[in-house]
C-alpha positions in Angstrom: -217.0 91.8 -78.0 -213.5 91.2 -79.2 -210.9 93.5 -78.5 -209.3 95.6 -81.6 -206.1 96.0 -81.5 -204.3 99.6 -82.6 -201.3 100.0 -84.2 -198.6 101.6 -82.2 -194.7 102.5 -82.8 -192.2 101.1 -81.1 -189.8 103.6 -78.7 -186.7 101.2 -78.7 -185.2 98.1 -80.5 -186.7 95.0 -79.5 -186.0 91.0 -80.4 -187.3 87.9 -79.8 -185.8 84.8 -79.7 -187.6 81.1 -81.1 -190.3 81.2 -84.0 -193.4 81.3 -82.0 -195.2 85.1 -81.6 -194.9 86.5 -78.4 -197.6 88.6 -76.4 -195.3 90.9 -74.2 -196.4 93.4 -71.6 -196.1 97.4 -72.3 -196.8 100.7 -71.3 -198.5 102.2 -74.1 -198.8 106.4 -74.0 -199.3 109.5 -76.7 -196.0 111.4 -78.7 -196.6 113.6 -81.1 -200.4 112.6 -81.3 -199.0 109.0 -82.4 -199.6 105.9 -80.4 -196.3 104.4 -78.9 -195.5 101.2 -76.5 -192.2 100.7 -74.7 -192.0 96.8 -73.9 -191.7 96.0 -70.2 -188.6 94.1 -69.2 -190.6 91.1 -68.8 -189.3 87.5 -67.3 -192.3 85.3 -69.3 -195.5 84.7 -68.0 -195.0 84.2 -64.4 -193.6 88.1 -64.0 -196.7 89.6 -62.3 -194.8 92.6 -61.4 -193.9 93.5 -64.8 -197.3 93.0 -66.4 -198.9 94.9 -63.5 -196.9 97.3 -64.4 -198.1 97.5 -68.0 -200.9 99.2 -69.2 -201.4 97.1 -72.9 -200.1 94.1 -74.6 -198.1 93.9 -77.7 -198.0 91.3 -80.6 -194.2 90.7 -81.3 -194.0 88.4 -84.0 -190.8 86.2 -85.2 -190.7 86.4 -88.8 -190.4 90.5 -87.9 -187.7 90.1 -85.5 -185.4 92.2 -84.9 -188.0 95.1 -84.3 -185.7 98.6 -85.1 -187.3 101.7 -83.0 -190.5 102.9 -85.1 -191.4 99.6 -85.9 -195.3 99.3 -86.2 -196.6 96.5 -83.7 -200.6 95.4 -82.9 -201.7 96.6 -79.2 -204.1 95.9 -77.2 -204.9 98.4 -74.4 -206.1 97.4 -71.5 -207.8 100.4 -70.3 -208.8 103.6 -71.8 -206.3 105.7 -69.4 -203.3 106.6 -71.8 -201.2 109.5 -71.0 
């Protein structure tokens, strides 16, 4: 089946640049019973060490851009194993 994504906040500020979205890689984890990601530094798709260091991928879309801290973003875990 397709996978659903969740809504989770945003622990920092976060931009992108150019008007295409953007699938980054994150580490996704529980605060306060809430959902929150924390975008890997990421170097575009050819950073294997930085998405395998992720444990979900975020939506990051440019109309939205600048993202403040809080900010609401889709998620899609990629395992069930959140701390």
């Amino acid at each position: 089946p397709p996978a659903v994504p969740l809504l989770a906040e945003l622990t920092h500020d976060h931009s992108i640049r150019g008007d295409r979205p953007v699938c980054q890689p994150a580490m996704a984890s529980f605060q306060s019973s809430k959902l929150t990601v924390s975008i890997v530094p990421w170097q575009l798709s050819a950073d294997l060490r930085s998405t395998a260091a992720a444990n979900c991928m975020v939506l990051l879309e440019p109309e939205k851009s600048p993202y403040a801290a809080g900010s609401l973003v889709r998620a899609w875990l990629w395992d069930d194993q959140i701390s």
